[in-house]
C-alpha positions in Angstrom: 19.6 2.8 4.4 17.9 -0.2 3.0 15.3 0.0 0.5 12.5 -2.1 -0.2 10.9 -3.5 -3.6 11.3 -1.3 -6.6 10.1 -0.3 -10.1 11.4 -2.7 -12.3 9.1 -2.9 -14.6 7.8 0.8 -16.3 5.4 -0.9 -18.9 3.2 -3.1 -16.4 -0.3 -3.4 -17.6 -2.4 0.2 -17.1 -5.7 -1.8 -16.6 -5.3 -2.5 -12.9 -8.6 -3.7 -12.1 -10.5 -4.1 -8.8 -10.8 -7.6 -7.1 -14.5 -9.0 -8.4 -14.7 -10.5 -4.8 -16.4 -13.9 -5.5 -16.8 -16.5 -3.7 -13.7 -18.6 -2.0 -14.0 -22.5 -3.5 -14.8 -25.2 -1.7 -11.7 -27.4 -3.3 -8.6 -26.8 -0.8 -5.2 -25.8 -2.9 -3.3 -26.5 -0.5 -0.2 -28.1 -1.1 -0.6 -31.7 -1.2 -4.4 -31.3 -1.8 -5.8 -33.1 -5.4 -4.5 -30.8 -8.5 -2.7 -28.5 -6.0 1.2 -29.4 -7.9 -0.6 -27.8 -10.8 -1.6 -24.6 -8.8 1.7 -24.5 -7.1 3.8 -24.2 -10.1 4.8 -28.0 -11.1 2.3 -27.3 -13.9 2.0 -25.4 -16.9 0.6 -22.1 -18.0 1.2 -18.8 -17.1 2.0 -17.9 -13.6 0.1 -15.6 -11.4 1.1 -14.4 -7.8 -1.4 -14.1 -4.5 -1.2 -11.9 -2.4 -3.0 -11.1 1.5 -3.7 -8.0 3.4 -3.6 -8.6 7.3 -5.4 -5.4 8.6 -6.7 -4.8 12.1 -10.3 -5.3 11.2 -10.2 -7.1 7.8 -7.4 -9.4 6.1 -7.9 -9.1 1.7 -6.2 -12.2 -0.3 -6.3 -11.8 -4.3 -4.8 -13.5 -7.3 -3.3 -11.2 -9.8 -1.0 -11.8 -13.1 2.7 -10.3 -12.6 1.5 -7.1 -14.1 -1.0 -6.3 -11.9 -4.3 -7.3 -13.3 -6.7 -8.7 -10.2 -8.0 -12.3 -11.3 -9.6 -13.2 -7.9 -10.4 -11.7 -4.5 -11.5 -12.5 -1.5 -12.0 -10.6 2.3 -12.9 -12.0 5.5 -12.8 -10.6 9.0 -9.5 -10.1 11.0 -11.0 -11.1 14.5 -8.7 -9.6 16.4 -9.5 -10.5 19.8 -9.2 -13.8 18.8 -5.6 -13.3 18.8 -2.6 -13.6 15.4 -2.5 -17.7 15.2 -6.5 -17.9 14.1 -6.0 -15.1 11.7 -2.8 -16.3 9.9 -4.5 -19.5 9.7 -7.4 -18.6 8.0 -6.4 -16.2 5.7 -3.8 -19.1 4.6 -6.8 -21.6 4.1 -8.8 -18.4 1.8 -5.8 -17.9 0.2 -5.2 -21.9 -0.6 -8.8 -22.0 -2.0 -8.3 -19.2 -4.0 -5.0 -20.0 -5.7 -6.7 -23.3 -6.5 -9.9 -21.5 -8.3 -7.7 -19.0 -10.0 -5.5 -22.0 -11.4 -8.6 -23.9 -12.3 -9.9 -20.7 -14.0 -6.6 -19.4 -15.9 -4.6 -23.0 -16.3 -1.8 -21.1 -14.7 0.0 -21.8 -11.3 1.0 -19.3 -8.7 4.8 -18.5 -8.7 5.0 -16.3 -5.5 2.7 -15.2 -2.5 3.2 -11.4 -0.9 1.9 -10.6 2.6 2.0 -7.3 4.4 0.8 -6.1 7.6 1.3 -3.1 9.9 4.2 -2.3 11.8 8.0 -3.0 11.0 8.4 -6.8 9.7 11.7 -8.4 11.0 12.3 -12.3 10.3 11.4 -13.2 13.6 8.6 -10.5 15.1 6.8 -7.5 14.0 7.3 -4.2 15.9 4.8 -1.4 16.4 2.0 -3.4 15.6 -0.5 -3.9 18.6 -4.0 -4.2 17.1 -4.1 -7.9 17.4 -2.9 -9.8 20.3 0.3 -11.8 19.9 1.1 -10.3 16.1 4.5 -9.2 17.8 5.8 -12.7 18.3 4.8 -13.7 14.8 7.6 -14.8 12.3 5.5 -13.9 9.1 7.5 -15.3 6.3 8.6 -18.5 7.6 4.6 -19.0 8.8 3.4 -18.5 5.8 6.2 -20.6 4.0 5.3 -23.5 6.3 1.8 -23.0 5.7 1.8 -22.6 2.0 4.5 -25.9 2.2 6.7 -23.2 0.2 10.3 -22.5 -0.7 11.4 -19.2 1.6 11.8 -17.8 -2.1 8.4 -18.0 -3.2 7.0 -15.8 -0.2 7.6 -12.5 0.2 6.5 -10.1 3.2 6.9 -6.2 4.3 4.9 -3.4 6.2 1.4 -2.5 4.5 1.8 1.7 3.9 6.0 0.7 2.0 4.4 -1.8 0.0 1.6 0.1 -1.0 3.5 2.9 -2.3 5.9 0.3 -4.4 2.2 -0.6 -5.9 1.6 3.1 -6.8 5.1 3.3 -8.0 4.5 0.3 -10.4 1.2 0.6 -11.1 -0.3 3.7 -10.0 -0.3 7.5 -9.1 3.8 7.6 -7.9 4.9 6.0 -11.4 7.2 8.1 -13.3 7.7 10.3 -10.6 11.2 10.4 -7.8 11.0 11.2 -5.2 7.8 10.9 -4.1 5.7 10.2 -1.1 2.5 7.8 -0.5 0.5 9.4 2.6 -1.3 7.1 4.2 -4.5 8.7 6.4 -6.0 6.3 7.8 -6.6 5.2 11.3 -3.0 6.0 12.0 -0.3 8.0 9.4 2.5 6.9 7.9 4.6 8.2 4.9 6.6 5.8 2.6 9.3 7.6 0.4 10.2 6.5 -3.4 13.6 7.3 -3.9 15.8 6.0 -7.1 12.9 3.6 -8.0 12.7 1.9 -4.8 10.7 2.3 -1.2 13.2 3.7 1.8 13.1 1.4 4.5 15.3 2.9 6.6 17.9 1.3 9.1 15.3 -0.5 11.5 12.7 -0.7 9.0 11.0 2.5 10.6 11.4 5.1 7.7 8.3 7.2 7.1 6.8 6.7 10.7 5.7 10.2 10.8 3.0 9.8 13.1 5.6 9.7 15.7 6.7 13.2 15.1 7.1 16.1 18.0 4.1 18.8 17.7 6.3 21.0 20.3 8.8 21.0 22.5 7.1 19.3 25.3 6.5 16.1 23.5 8.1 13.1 24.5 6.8 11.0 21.9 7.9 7.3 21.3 9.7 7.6 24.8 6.4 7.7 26.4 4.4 5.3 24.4 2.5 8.3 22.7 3.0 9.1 18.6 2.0 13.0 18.9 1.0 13.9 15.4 -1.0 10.4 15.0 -2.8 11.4 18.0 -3.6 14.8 16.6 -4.5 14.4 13.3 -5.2 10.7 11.9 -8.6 9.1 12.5 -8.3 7.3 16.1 -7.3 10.2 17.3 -9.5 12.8 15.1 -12.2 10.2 16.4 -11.5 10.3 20.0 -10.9 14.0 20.4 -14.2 14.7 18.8 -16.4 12.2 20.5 -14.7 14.1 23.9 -15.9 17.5 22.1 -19.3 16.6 21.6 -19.8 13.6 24.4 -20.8 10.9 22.1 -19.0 8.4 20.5 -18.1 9.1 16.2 -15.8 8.3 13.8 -13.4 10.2 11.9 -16.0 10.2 9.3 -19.1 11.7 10.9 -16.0 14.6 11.8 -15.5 15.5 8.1 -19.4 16.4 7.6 -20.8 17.3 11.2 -21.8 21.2 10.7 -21.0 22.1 14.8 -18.4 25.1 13.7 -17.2 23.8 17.0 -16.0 20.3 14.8 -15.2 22.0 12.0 -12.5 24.2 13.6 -11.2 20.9 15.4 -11.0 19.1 11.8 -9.6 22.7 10.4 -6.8 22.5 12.9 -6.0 18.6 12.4 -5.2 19.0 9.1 -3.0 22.6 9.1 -0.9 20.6 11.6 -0.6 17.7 9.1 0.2 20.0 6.3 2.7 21.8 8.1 4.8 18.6 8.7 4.2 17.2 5.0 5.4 20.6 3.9 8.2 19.8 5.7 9.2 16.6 4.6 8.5 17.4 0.6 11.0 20.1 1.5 13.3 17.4 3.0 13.3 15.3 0.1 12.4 17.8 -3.0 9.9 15.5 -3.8 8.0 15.5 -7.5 4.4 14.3 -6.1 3.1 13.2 -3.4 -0.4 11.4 -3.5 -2.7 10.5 -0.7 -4.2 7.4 0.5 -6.5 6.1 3.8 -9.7 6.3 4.7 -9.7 10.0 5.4 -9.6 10.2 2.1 -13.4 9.7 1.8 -13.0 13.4 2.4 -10.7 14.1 -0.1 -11.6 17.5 -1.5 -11.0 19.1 2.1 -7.8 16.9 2.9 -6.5 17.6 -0.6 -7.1 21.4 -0.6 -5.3 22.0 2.9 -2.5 20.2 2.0 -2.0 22.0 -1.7 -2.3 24.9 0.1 0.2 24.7 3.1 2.5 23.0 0.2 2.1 25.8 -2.4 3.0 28.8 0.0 5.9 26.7 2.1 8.0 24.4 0.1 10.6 26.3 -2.2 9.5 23.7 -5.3 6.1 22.4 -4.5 5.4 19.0 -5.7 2.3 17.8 -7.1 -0.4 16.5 -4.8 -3.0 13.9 -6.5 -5.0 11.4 -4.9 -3.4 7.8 -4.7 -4.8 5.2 -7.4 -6.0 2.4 -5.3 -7.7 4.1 -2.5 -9.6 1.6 -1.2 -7.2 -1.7 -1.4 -3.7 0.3 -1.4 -2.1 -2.3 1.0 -3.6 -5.5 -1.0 -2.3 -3.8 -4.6 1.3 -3.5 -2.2 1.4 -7.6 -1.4 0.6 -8.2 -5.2 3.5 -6.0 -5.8 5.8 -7.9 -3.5 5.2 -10.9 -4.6 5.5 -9.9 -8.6 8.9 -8.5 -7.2 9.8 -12.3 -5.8 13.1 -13.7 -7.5 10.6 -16.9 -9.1 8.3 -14.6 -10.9 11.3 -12.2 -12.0 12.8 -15.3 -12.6 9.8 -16.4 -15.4 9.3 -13.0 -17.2 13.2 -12.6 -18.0 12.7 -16.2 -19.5 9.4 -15.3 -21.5 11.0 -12.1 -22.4 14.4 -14.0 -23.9 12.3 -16.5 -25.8 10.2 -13.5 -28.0 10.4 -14.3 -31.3 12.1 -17.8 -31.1 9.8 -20.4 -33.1 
C-alpha cells in the first residue's frame, strides 16, 4: 500500500501558531507580476511554503516557514454552486497576493505550495468528492502548477483528513506516537492511519474511508450510493435525522445541547455506534493514540468520553484518546505540511543544515 507524506523531521518548531488572518494585499505575486521572481524563489532569504484548504463551504490559504510557524492567512468563501473553475481561480489569486505580502514581510520567497481537498486526489480527477460541481474533473496539481507558473515539483497536493493527520504527526497531537489514528468528525468521517512515520494511503487512495462501513448485514453501502456509518453518526446525517425527529431544520450542533431526552438518546446512540467501529479499528492496528478532530468536536467532552469508554472495555491494549491539536484548521496545518514535505524545501534545509558551522 502507498503511503503519503511522513515525519521527517521530529524537532519542528513546538510554537505552531494560528493564522492572524489579515488582510490579502492589493499587489498581485503572481508570477510575472513586479517583485514576484523574489517571492517565487529567484531571490534571497529564507524560504517559506503556502499552503490552501479547498473546503465545501470555505477555501483557507496561509504562509508558514518549513517548521510550521503560520506567517500569514487568509479565508474566503468556497461558492460552491458557482462550480470548481471559479474557486480554484480565486483561491490561486488570495494565494498569489499573499505569497507576495509574506515575501515583502519576511524577505523570503516561497519554495513550495500544498493544496488539499476532499475526496481521493488522482493526477487527473478527484473521486468521492461531490460538494462542488465539476471538482471531479479537476486535475489539481497540474492547475495549480499552471496557475502558480510553477515547476510540477514545487506543488504538492493530497486528500484534506491524510494530510491533516501528517500535520498532527509533525506538529501536533499524533507526534511520537505509531500507530495512530486522526478521526475526523465533521460533516462526514474519515480516519487517516500513521503507520512507520508516514500516512496510509492505501491502494486507490481510499484508506481510512470509514464512513463507508456496514452497520449490519443489510447494508449495501458504496454499491448503492449510501456510506452507512457517515449517515448514522457524522454531522449531515446527525443533522438530518434530528431535524426529521423534531420537524425543524438544525445542525449537528443544536443536537449536542438540545435537552429533548428524545435527542439526546438519538446523539447517545450516534456515537456508541461510532465507538464500536473505532474500537474496532484501534484493535486492527494496535494503535498507541488516537486523537479526534471536526466540528463535532465543539462537543468534545461527550464525544471524547464515549469513545474512552467503548475503547477502555473493548480493545485488548487501549490506546490513548486526546483531542487533535489544530481543531479548528486541521486540513490547512495538512497543506502546510505537504508542501514542507516538497523535494525544494527538503531540498533547502539539508543544504542549511550541511553548511552549520562553516564560516
Amino acid at each position: 500500500m502507498r503511503a503519503i507524506g511522513g515525519n521527517r523531521n521530529p524537532a519542528a518548531a513546538e510554537g505552531f501558531g494560528a493564522p492572524d488572518a489579515p488582510g490579502v494585499a492589493e499587489a498581485s505575486g503572481a508570477p510575472g507580476a513586479p517583485g514576484a521572481a523574489e517571492a517565487w524563489g529567484a531571490g534571497a532569504g529564507e524560504s517559506f511554503v503556502c499552503g490552501i484548504d479547498f473546503g465545501g463551504t470555505k477555501i483557507a490559504v496561509a504562509t508558514a516557514r518549513p517548521d510550521g510557524t503560520v506567517l500569514a492567512g487568509e479565508r474566503l468563501e468556497t461558492d460552491a454552486r458557482e462550480g470548481a473553475e471559479q474557486a480554484v481561480r480565486r483561491a490561486i489569486h488570495a494565494a498569489r497576493d499573499l505569497v507576495a505580502r509574506t515575501a515583502a514581510d519576511t524577505g523570503g520567497h516561497c519554495a513550495a505550495v500544498g493544496a488539499v481537498s476532499p475526496g481521493i486526489v488522482l493526477p487527473d480527477r478527484v473521486l468521492l468528492a461531490p460538494n462542488v460541481p465539476g471538482w471531479q474533473d479537476l486535475a489539481l496539481a497540474t492547475t495549480l502548477a499552471e496557475g502558480f507558473d510553477l515547476d510540477p515539483e514545487r506543488v504538492a497536493v493530497g486528500n484534506d483528513g491524510k494530510a491533516a493527520a501528517l500535520a498532527e504527526s509533525r506538529w501536533g497531537a499524533l507526534r511520537g506516537a505509531d500507530p495512530a489514528i486522526l478521526l475526523t468528525l465533521g460533516t462526514g468521517i474519515a480516519a487517516a492511519i500513521v503507520l512507520g512515520g508516514r500516512v496510509l494511503a492505501g491502494a486507490n487512495g481510499a484508506a481510512g474511508e470509514i464512513g463507508y462501513l456496514l452497520r449490519d448485514r443489510a447494508d449495501i453501502g458504496f454499491g448503492a450510493g449510501r456510506a452507512p456509518l457517515e449517515e448514522y453518526a457524522a454531522g449531515s446525517g446527525l443533522g438530518r435525522r434530528g431535524g426529521e425527529l423534531l420537524g425543524r431544520e438544525l445542525d449537528a450542533a443544536a443536537l449536542f445541547t438540545d435537552p429533548d431526552p428524545r435527542v439526546r438518546a438519538l446523539v447517545d446512540e450516534a456515537l456508541d455506534e461510532l465507538a464500536l467501529h473505532v474500537a474496532n479499528l484501534a484493535i486492527t492496528i494496535d494503535a498507541e493514540r488516537i486523537a479526534i478532530t471536526g466540528g463535532l468536536m465543539r462537543s468534545a467532552p461527550r464525544v471524547l468520553a464515549a469513545l474512552r469508554a467503548r475503547i477502555r472495555t473493548a480493545v485488548p491494549f487501549p490506546p490513548v484518546v486526546v483531542p487533535a491539536r489544530f481543531l479548528q484548521d486541521a486540513s490547512l496545518r495538512g497543506a502546510l505540511s505537504l508542501a514542507a514535505e516538497s523535494p525544494r524545501v527538503r531540498t533547502a534545509a539539508a543544504g542549511a543544515t550541511s553548511n552549520v558551522g562553516r564560516p
